[in-house]
SELUMVO-627975 format. One record per residue (C-alpha): x, y, z. Coordinates in steps of 0.02 Angstrom, whole numbers, plus 50000, padded with zeros to 5 digits. Example, Ala and Ser with C-alpha at 12.3 -4.5 7.8 and 13.67 -1.06 7.14 Angstrom:
<nodes>
NODE, 50615, 49775, 50390
NODE, 50684, 49947, 50357
</nodes>
This chain:
<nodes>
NODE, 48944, 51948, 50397
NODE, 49032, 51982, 50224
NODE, 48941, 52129, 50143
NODE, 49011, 52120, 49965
NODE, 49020, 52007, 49823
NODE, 49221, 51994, 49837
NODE, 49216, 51989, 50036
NODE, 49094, 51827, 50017
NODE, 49199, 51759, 49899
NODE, 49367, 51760, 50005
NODE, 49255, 51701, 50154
NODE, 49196, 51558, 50029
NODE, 49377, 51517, 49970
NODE, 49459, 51533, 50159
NODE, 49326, 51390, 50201
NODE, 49376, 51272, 50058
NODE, 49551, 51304, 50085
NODE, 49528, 51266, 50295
NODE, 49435, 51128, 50232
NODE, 49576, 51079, 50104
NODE, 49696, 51090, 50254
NODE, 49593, 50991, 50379
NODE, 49604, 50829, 50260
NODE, 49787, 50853, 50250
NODE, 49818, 50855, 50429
NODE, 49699, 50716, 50481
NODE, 49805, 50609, 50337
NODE, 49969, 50672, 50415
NODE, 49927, 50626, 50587
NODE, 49866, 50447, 50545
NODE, 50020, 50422, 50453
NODE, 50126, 50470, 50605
NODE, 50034, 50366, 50734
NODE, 50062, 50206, 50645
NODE, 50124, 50095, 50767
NODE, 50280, 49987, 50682
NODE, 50272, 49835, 50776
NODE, 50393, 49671, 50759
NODE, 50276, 49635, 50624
NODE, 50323, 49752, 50518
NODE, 50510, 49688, 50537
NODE, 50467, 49522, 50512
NODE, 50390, 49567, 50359
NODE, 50532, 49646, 50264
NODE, 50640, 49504, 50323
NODE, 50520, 49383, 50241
NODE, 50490, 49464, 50097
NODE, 50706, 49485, 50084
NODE, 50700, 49296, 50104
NODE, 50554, 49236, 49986
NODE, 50589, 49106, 49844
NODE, 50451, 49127, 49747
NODE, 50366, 49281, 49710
NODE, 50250, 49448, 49799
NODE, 50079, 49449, 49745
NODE, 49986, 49583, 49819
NODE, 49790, 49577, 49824
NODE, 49658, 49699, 49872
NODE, 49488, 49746, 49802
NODE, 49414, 49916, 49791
NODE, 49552, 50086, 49826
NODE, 49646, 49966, 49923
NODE, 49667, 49865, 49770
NODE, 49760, 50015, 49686
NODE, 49882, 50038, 49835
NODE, 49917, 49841, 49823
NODE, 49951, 49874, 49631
NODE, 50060, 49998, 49661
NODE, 50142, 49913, 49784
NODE, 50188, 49785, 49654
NODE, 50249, 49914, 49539
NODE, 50365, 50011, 49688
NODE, 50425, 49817, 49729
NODE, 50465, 49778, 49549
NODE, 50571, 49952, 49508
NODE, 50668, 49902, 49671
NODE, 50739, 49715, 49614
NODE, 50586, 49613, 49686
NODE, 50482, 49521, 49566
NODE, 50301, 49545, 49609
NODE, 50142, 49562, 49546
NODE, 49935, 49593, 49603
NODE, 49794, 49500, 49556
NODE, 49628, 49557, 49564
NODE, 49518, 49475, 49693
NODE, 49363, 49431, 49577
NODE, 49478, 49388, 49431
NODE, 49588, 49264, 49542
NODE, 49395, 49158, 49527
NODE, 49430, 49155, 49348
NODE, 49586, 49082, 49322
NODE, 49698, 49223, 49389
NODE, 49750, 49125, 49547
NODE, 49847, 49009, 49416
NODE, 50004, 49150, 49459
NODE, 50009, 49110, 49616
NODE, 50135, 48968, 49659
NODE, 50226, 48882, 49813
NODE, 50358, 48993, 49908
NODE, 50254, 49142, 49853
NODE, 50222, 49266, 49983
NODE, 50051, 49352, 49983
NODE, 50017, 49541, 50057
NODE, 49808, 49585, 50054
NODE, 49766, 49765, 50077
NODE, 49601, 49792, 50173
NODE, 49557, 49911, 50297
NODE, 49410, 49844, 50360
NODE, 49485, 49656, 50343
NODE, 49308, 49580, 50281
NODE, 49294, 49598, 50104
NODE, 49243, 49411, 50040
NODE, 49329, 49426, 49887
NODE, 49504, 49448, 49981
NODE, 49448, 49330, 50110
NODE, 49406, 49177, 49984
NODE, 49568, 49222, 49889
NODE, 49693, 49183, 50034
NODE, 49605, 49020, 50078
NODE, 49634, 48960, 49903
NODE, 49795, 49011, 49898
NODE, 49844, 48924, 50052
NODE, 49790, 48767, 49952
NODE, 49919, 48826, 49802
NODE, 50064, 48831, 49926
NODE, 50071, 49000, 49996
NODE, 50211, 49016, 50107
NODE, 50159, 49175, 50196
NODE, 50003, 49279, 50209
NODE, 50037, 49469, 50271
NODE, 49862, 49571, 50300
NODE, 49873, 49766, 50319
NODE, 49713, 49809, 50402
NODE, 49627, 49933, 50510
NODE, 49485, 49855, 50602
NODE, 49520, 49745, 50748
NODE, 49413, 49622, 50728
NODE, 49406, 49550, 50539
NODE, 49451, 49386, 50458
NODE, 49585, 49432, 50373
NODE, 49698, 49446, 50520
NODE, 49641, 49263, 50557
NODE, 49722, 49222, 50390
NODE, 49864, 49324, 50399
NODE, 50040, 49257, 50487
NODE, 50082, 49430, 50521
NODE, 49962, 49584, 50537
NODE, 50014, 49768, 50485
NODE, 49897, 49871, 50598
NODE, 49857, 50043, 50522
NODE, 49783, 50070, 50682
NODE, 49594, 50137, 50707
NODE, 49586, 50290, 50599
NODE, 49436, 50431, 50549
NODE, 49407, 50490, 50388
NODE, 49408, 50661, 50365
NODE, 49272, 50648, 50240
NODE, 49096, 50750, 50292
NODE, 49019, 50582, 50278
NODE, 49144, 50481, 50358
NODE, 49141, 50360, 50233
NODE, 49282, 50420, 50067
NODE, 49427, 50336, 50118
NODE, 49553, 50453, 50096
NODE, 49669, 50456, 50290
NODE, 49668, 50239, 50269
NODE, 49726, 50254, 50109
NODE, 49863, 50358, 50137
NODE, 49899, 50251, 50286
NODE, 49925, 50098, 50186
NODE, 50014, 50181, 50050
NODE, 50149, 50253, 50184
NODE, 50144, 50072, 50245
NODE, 50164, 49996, 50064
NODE, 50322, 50135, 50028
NODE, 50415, 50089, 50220
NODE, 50419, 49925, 50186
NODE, 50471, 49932, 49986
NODE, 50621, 50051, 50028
NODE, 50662, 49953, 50195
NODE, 50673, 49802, 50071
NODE, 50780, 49878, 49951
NODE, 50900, 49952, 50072
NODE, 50928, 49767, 50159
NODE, 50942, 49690, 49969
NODE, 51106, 49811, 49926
NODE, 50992, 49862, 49791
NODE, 51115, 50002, 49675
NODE, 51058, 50136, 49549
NODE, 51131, 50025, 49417
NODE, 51004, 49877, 49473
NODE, 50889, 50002, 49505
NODE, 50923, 50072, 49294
NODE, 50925, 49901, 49231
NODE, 50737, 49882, 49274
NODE, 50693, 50068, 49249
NODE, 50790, 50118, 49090
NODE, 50652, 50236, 49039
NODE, 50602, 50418, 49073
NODE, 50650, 50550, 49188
NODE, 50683, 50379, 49308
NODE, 50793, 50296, 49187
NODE, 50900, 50439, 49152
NODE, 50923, 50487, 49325
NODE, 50962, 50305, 49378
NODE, 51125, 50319, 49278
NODE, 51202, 50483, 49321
NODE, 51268, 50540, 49488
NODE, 51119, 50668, 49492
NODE, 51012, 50634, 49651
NODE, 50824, 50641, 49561
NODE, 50709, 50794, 49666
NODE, 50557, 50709, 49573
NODE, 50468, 50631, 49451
</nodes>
């Protein structure tokens, strides 16, 4: 047992940074047991070939990784954009047009707001539904024409309940299939520029400098 004041407090900072550590490798490893089935394929291929527009959904932290998804899509030639599950009731939905192509973020594939949102939009000509889910047994693979599994996954949290390994699951899943897209659309630095002129971005879009960050 630490006698000292300083020997408790390494003892009290090794723990957080084990801790620290043990959330980083449970992420890690859910990441690298995603299973990328034809699904996945089929999905970059029908996104490549859409006519309409992406419009990514998702309520809750799943709603931010759809949102961001839109944003990657957008820097990367591929018009897109999210709408909020609980604003789509509201007039939102009016975005959403035939051809589109829908992706809904969920993990546990039950949340009624995402649910009620790709029933309507079925009704507004919807071409395709894609759900990225967890749980095996949820609606919104009913509703989805093709299903990217995250696979069953445990959140580090003490509780079990902060989703933290699902979310960086579906954000790895968001980021394969946005730079899968944009490598099968030819997209170039100078298309890449054109819709990222600003910032560190911008600048590094049109120079022969490979950017290390951002």
């Amino acid at each position: 047992m630490p006698t000292s004041r300083d020997e408790r407090t390494r003892a009290m900072l090794l723990d957080i940074k084990e801790r620290m550590q043990a959330v980083l490798q449970a992420e890690a490893e859910a990441i690298a047991a995603i299973n990328l089935t034809e699904d996945f394929v089929h999905t970059v291929e029908v996104m490549q070939n859409c006519q309409g527009k992406i419009i990514t959904t998702g309520i809750g932290k799943a709603g931010y990784i759809a949102k961001k998804f839109a944003a990657t899509l957008c820097s990367g030639a591929t018009p897109a954009d999210f709408i909020h599950p609980a604003e789509a009731a509201h007039g939102d939905l009016g975005l959403v047009g035939q051809r589109d192509v829908m992706i809904a973020f969920s993990t546990s594939g039950k949340s009624r707001e995402v649910i009620e949102i790709l029933e309507l939009s079925r009704h507004l000509g919807v071409d395709t539904i894609i759900g990225v889910t967890s749980h095996p047994e949820s609606d919104l693979r009913e509703q989805s024409d093709f299903v990217l599994d995250m696979g069953i996954i445990e959140e580090p949290c003490p509780l079990g309940l902060t989703p933290s390994a699902s979310m960086a699951v579906m954000n790895a899943i968001s980021d394969a299939i946005a730079l899968a897209l944009m490598e099968q659309k030819g997209v170039t630095r100078e298309d890449y520029g054109l819709r990222h002129h600003g910032g560190y971005l911008g600048r590094a879009a049109r120079t022969d400098n490979v950017p290390h960050n951002t």
